[in-house]
The first five atom37 places (N, CA, C, CB, O) and aatype in JSON, in Angstrom:
{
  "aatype": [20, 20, 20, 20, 20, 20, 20, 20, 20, 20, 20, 20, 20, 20, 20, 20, 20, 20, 20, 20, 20, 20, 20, 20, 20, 20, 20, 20, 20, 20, 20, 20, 20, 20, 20, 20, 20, 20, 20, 20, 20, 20, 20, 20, 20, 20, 20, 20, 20, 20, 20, 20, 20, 20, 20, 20, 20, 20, 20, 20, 20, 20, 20, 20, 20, 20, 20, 20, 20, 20, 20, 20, 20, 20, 20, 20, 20, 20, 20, 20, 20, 20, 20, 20, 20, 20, 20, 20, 20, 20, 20, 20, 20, 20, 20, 20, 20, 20, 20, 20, 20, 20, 20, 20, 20, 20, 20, 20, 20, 20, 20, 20, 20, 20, 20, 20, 20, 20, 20, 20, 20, 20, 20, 20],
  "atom_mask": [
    [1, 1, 1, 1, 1],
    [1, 1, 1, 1, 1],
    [1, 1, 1, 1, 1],
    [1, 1, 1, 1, 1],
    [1, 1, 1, 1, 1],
    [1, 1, 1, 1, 1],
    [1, 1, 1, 1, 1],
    [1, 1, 1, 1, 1],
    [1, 1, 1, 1, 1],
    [1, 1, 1, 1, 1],
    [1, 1, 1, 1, 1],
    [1, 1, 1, 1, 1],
    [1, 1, 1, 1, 1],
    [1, 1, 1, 1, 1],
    [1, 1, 1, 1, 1],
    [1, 1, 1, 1, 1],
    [1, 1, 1, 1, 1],
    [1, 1, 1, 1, 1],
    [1, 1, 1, 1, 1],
    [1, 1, 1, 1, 1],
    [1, 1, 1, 1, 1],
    [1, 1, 1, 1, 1],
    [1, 1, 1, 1, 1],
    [1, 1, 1, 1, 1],
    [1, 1, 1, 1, 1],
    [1, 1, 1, 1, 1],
    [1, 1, 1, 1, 1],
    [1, 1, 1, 1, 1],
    [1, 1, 1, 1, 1],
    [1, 1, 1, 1, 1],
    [1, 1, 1, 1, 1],
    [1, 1, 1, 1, 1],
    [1, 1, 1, 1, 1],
    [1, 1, 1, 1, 1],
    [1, 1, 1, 1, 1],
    [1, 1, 1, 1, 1],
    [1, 1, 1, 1, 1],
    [1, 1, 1, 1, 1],
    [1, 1, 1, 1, 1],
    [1, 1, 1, 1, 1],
    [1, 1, 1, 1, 1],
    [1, 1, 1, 1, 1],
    [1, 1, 1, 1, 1],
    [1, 1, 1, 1, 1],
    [1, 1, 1, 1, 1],
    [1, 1, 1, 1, 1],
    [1, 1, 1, 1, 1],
    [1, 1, 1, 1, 1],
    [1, 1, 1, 1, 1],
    [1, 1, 1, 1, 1],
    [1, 1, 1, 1, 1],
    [1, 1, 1, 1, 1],
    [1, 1, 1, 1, 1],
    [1, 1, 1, 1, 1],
    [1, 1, 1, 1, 1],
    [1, 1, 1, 1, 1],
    [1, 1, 1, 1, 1],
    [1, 1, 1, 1, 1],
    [1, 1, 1, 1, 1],
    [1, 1, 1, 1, 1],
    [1, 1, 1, 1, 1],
    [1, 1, 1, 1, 1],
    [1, 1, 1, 1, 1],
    [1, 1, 1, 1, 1],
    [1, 1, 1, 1, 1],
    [1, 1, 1, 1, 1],
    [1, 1, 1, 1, 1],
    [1, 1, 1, 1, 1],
    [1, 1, 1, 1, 1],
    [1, 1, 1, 1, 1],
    [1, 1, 1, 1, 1],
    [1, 1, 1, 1, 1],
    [1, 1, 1, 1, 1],
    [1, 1, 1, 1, 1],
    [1, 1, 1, 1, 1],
    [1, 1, 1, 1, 1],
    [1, 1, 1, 1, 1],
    [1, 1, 1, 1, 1],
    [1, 1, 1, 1, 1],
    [1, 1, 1, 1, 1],
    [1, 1, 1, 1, 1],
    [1, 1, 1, 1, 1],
    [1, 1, 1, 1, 1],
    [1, 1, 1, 1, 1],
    [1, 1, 1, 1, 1],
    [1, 1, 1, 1, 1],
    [1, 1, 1, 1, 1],
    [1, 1, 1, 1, 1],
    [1, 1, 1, 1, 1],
    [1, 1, 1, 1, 1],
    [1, 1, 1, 1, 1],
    [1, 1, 1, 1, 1],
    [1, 1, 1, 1, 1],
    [1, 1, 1, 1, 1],
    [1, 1, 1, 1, 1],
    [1, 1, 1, 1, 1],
    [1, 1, 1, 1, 1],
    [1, 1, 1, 1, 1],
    [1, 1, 1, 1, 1],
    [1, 1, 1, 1, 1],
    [1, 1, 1, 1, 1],
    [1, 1, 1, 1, 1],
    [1, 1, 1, 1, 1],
    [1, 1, 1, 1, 1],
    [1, 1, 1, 1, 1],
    [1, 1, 1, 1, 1],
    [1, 1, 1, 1, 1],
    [1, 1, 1, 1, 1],
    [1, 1, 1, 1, 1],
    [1, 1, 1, 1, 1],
    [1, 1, 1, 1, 1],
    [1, 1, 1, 1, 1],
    [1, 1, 1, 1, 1],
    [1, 1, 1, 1, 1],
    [1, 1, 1, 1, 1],
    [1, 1, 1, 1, 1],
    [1, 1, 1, 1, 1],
    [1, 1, 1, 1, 1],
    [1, 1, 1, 1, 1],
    [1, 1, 1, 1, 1],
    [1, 1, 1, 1, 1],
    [1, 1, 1, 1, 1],
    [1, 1, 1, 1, 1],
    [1, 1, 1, 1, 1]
  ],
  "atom_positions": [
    [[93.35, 42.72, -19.16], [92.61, 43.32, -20.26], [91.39, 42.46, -20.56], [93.51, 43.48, -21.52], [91.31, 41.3, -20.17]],
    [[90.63, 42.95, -21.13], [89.26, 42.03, -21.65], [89.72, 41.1, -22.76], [87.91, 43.04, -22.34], [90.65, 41.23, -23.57]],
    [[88.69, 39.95, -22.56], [89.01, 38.66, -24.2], [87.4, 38.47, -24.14], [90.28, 36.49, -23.9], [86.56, 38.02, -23.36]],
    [[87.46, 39.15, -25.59], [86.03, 38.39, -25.67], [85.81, 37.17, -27.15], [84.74, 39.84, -25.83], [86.68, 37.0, -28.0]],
    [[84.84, 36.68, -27.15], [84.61, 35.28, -27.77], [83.38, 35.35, -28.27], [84.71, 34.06, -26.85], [82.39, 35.23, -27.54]],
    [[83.28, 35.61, -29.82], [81.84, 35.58, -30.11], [81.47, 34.2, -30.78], [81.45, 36.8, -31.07], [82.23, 33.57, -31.52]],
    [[80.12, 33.79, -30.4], [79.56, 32.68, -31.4], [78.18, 32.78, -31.33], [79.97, 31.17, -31.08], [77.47, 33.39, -30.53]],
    [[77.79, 31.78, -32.71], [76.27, 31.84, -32.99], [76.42, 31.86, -34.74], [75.38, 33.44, -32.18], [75.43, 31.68, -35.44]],
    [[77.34, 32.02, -35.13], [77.51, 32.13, -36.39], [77.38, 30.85, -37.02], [78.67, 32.74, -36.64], [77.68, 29.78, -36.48]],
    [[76.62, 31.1, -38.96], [76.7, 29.58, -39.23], [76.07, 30.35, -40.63], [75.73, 28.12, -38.11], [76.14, 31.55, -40.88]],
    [[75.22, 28.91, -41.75], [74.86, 29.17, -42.65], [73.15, 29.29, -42.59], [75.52, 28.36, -43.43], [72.54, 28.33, -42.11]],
    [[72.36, 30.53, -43.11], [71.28, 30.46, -42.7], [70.22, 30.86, -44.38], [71.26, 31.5, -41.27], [70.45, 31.89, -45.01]],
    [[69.58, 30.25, -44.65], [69.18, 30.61, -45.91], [68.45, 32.28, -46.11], [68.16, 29.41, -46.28], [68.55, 32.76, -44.98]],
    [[68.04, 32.92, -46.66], [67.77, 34.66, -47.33], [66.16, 34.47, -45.87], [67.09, 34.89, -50.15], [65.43, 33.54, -45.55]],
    [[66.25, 35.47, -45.55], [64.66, 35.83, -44.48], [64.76, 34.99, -43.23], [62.9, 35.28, -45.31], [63.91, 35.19, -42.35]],
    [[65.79, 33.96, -43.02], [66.16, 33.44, -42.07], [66.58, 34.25, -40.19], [67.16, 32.88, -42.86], [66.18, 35.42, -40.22]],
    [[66.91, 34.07, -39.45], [67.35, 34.37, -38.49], [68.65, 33.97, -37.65], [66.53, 34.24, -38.06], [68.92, 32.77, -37.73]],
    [[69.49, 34.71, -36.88], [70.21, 34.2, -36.28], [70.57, 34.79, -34.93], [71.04, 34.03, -37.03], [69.93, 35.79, -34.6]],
    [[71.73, 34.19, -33.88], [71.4, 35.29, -32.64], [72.92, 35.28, -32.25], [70.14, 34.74, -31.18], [73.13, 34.33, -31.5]],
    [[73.91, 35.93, -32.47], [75.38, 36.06, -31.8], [75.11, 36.27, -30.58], [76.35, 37.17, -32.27], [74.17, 36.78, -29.96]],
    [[76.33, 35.67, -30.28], [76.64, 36.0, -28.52], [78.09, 36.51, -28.73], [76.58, 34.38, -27.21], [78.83, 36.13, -29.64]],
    [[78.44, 37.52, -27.67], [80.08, 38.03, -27.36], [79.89, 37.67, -25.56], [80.52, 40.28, -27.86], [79.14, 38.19, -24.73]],
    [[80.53, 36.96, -25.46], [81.14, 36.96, -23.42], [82.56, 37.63, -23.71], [81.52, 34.8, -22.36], [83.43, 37.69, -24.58]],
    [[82.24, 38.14, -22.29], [83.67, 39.47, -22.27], [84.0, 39.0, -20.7], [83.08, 41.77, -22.46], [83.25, 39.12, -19.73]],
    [[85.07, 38.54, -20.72], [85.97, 38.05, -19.25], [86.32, 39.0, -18.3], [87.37, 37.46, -19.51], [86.99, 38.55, -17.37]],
    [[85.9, 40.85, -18.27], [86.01, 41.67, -17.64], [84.68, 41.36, -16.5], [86.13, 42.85, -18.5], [83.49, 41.12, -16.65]],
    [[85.32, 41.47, -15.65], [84.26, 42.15, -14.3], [83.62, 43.16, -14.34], [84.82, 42.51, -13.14], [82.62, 43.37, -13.65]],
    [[84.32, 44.27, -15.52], [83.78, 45.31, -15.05], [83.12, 45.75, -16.66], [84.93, 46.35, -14.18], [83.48, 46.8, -17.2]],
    [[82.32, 45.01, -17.19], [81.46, 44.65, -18.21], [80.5, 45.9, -18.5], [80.67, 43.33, -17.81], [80.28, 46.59, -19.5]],
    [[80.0, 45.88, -17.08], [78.45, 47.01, -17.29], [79.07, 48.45, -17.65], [77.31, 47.28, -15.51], [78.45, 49.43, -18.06]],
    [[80.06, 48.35, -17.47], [81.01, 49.86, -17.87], [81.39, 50.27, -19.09], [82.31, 49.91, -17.32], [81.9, 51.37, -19.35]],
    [[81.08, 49.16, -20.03], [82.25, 48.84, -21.22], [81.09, 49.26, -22.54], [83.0, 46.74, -21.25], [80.13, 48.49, -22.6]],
    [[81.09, 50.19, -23.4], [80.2, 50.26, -24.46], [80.82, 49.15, -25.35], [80.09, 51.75, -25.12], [82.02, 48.91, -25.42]],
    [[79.78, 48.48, -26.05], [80.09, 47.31, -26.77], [79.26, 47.44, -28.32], [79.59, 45.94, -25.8], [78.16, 47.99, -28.41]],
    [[79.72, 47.06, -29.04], [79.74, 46.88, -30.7], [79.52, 46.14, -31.26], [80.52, 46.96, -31.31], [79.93, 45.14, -30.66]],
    [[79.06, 45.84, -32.21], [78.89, 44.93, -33.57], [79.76, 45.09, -35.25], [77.3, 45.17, -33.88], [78.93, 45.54, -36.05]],
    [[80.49, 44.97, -35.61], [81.02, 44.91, -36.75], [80.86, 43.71, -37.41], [82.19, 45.21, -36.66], [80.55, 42.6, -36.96]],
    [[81.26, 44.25, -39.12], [81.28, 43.15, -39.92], [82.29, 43.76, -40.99], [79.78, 42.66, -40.44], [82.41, 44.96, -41.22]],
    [[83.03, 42.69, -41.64], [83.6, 42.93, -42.44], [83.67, 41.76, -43.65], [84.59, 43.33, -41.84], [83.75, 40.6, -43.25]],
    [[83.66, 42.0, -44.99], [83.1, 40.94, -45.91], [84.49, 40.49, -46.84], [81.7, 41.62, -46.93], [85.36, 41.01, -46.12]],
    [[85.05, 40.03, -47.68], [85.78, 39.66, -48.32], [86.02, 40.68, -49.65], [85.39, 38.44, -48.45], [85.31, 40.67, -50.66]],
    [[87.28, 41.62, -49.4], [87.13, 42.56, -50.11], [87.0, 44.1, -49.81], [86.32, 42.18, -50.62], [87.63, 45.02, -50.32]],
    [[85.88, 44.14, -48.72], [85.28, 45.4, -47.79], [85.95, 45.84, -46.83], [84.1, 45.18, -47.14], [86.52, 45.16, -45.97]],
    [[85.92, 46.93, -46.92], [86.04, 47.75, -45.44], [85.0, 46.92, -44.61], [85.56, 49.63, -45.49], [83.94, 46.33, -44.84]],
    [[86.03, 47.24, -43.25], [84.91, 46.61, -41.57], [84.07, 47.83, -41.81], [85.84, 46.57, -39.37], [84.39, 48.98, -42.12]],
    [[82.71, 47.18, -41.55], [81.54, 48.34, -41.33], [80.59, 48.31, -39.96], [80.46, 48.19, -42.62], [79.96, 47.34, -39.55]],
    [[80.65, 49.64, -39.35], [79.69, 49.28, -38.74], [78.41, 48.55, -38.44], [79.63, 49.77, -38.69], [77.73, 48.55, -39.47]],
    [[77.8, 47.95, -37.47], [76.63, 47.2, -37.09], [75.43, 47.93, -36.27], [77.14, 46.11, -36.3], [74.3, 48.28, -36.59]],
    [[76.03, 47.97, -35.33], [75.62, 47.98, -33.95], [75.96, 48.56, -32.53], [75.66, 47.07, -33.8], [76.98, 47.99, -32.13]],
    [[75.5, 49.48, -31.6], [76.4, 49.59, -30.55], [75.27, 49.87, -29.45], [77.63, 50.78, -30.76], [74.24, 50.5, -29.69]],
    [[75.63, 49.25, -28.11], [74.97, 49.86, -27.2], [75.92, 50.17, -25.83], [73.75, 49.01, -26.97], [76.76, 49.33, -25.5]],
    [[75.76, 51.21, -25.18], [76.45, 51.32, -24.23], [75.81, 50.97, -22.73], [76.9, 52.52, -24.4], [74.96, 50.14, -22.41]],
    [[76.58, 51.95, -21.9], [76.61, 51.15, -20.32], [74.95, 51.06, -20.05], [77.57, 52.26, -18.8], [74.44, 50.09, -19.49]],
    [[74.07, 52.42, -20.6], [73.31, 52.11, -20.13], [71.99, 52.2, -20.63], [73.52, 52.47, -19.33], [71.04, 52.84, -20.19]],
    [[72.12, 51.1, -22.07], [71.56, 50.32, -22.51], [70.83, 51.19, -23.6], [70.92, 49.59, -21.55], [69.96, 50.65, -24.28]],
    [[71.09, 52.26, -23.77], [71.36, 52.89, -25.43], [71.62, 52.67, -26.33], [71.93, 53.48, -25.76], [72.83, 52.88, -26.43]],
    [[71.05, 52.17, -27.61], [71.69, 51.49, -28.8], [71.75, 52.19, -29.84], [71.13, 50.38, -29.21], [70.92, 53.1, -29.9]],
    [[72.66, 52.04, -30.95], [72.79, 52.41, -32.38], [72.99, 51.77, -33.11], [73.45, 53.07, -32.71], [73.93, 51.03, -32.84]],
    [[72.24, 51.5, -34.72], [72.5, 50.96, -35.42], [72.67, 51.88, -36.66], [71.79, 50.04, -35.33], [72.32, 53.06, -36.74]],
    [[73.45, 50.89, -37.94], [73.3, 51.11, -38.49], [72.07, 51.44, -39.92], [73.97, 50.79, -38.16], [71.12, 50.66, -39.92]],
    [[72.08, 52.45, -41.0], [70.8, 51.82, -41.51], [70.33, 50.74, -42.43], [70.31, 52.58, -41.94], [69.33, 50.63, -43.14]],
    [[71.41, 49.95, -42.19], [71.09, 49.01, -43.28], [70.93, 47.79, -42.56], [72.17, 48.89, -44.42], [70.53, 46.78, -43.13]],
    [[71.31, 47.83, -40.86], [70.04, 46.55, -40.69], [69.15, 46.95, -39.38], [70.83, 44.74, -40.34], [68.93, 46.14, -38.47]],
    [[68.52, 48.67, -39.41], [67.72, 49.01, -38.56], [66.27, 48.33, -38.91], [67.79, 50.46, -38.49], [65.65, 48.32, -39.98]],
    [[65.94, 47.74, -37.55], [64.43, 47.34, -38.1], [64.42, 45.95, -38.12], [64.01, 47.89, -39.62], [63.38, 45.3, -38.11]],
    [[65.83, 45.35, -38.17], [66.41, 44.07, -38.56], [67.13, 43.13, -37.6], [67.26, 44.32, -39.52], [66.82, 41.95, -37.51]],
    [[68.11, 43.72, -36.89], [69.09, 43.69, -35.77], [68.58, 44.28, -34.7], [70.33, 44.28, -36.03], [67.91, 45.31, -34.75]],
    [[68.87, 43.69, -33.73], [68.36, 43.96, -31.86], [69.88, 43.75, -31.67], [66.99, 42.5, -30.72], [70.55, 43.0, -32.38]],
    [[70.39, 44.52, -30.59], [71.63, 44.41, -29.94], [71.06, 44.45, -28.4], [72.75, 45.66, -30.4], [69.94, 44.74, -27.97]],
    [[71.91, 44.17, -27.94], [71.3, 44.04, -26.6], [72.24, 43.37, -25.56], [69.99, 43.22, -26.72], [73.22, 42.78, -26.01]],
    [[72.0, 43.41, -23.77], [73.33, 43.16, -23.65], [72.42, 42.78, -21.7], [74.84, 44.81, -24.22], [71.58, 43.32, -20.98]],
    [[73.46, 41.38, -21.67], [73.36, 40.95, -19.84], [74.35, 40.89, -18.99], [72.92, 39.63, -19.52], [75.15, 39.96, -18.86]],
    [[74.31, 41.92, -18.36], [75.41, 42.6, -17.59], [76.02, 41.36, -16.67], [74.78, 43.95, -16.61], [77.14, 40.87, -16.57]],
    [[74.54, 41.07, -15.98], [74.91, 39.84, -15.01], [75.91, 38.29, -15.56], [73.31, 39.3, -14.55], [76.5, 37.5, -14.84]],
    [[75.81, 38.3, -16.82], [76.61, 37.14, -17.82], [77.47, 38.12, -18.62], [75.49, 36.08, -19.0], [77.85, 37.81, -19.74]],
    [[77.78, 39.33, -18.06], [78.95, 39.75, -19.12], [78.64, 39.28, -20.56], [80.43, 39.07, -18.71], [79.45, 38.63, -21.21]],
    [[77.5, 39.62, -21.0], [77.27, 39.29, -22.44], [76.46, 40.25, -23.62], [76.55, 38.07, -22.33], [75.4, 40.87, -23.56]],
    [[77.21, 40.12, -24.45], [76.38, 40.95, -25.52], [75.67, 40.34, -26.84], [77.31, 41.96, -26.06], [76.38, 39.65, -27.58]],
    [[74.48, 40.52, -27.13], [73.8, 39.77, -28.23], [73.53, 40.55, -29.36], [72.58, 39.21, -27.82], [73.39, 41.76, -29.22]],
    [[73.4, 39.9, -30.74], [72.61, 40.57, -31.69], [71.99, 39.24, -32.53], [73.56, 41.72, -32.64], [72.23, 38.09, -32.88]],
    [[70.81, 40.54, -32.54], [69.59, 39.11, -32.92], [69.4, 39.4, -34.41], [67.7, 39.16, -31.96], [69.68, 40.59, -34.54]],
    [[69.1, 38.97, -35.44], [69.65, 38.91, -36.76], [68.22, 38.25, -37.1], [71.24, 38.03, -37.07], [68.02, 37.04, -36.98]],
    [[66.98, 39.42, -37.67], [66.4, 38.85, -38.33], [66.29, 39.21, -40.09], [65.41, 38.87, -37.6], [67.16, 39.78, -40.75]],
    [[65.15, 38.77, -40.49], [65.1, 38.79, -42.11], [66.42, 39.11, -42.78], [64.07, 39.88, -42.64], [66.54, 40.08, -43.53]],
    [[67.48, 38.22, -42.48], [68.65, 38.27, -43.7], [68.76, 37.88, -44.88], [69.55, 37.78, -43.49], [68.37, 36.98, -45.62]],
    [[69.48, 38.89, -44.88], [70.01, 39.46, -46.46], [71.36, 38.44, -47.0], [70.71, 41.41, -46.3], [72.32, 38.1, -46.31]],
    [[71.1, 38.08, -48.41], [72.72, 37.78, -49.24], [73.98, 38.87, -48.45], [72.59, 38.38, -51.38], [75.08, 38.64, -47.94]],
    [[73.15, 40.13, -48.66], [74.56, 40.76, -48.58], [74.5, 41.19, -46.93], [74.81, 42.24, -49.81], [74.68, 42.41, -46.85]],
    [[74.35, 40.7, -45.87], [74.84, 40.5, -44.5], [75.76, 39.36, -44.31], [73.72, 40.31, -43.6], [76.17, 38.93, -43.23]],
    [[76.11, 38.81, -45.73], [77.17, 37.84, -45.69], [78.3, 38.81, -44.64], [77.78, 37.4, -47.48], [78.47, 40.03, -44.66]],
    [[78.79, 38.04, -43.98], [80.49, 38.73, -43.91], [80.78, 37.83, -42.41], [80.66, 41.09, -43.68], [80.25, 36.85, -41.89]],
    [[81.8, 38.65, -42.06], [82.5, 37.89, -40.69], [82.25, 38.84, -39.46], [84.33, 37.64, -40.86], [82.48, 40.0, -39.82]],
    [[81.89, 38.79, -38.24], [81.37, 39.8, -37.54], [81.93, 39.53, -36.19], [79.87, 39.87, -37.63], [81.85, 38.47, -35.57]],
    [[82.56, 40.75, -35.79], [83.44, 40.62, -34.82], [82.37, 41.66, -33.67], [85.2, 41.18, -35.34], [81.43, 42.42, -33.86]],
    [[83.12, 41.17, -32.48], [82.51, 41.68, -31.37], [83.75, 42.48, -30.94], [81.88, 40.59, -30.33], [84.92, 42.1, -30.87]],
    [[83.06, 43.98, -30.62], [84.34, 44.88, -29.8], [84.01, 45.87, -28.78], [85.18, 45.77, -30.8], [82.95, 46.5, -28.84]],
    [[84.79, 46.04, -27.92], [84.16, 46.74, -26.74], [85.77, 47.81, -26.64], [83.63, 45.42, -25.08], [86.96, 47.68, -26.91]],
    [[84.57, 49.14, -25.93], [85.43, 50.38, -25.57], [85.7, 50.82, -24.13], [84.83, 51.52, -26.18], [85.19, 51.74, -23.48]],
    [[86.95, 49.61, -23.68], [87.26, 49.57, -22.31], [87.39, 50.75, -21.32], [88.33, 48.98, -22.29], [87.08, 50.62, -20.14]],
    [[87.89, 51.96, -21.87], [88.44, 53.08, -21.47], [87.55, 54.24, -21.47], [89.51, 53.3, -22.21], [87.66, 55.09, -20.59]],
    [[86.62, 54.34, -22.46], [85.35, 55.15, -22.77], [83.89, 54.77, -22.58], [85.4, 55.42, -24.03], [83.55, 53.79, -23.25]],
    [[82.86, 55.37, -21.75], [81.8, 55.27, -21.9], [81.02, 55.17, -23.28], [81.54, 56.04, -21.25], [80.32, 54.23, -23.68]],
    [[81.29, 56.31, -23.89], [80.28, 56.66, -25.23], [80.86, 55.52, -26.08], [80.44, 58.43, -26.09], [82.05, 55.28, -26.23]],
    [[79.83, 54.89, -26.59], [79.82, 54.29, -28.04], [80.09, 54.51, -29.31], [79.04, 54.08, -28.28], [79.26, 55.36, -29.64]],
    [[80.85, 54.23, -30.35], [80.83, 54.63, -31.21], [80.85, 53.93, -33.15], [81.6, 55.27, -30.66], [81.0, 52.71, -33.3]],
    [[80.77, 54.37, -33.76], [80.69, 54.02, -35.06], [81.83, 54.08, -35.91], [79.82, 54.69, -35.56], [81.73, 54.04, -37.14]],
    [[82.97, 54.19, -35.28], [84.32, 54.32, -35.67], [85.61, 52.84, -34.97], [84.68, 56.04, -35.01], [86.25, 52.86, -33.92]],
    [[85.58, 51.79, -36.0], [86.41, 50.81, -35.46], [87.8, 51.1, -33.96], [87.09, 50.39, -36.9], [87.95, 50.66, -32.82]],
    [[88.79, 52.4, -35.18], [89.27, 52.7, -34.03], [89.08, 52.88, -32.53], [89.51, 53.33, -34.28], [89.92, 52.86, -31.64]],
    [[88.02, 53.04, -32.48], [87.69, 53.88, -30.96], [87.39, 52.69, -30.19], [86.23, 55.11, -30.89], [87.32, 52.88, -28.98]],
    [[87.13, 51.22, -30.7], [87.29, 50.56, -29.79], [88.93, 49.38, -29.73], [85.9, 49.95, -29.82], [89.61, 48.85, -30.61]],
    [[88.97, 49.43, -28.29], [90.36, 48.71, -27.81], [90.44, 47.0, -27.69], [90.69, 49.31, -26.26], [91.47, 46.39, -27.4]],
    [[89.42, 46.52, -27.9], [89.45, 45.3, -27.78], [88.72, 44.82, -28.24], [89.5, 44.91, -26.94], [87.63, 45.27, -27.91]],
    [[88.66, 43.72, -29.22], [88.16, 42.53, -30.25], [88.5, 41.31, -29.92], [88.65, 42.63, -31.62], [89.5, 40.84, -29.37]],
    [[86.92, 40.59, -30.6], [87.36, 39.24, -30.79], [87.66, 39.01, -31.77], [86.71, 38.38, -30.55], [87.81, 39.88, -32.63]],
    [[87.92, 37.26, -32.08], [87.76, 36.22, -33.49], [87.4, 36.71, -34.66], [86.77, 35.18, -33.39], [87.93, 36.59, -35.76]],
    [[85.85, 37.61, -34.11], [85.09, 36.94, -35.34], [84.49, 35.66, -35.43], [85.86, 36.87, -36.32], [85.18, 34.69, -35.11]],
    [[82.78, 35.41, -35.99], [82.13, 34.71, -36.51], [81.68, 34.92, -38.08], [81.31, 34.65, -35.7], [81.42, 35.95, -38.7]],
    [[81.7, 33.68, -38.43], [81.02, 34.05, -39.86], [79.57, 33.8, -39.86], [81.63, 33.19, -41.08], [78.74, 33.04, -39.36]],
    [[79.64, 34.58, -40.48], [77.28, 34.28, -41.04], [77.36, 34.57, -42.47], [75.54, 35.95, -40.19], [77.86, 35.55, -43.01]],
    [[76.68, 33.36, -43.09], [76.93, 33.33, -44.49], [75.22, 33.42, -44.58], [77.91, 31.86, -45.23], [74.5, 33.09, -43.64]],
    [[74.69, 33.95, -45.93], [73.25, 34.3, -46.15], [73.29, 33.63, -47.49], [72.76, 36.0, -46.1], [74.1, 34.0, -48.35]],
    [[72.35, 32.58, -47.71], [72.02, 32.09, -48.9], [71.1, 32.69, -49.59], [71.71, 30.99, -48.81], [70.33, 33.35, -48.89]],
    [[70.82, 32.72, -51.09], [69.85, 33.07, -51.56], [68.47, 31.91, -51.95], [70.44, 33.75, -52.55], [67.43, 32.33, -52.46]]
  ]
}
């Protein structure tokens, strides 16, 4: 099965930047639509981010304009680039991929495999 491992997470002050990484131990990576979530203390997990096999993305609208997702097949890796943050992009943000399905989606369930989680805390 896939394990993936996200990092890049840390404390970054309000308009700041940051850049996650997810590595996914599958070979068969370029196949796999992959995700961004977050979930905060208190909150429902909310969508982020998603791009699939072939290199189609979705975001959400609350950090379109803000967030780049993006993804290197050749390093089995998926990124999101995190600019002008917000207090409330506080939360913990897990990386997840939909081993079994092409299409991407905006529904936690639909994907089969998660990591850890990183935290990104946003100062004011």
């Amino acid at each position: 099965q896939v394990q993936l491992v996200e990092s890049g997470g840390g404390l970054v002050q309000a308009g700041g930047s940051l850049r996650l990484s997810c590595a996914a131990s599958g070979r068969t990576f370029s196949n796999y639509a992959m995700g961004w979530f977050r979930q905060a203390p208190g909150k429902e997990r909310e969508f982020v981010a998603a791009i699939n096999w072939s290199g189609n993305t979705d975001y959400a609208d609350s950090v379109k304009g803000r967030f780049t997702i993006s993804r290197d097949n050749a390093k089995s890796t998926v990124y999101l680039q995190m600019n002008s943050l917000k207090p409330e992009d506080t939360a913990v943000y897990y990386c997840a991929a939909r081993t079994a399905y092409y299409r991407y989606s905006r529904i936690p369930r639909d994907y089969d495999s998660w990591g850890q989680g990183t935290q990104v805390t946003v100062s004011s």
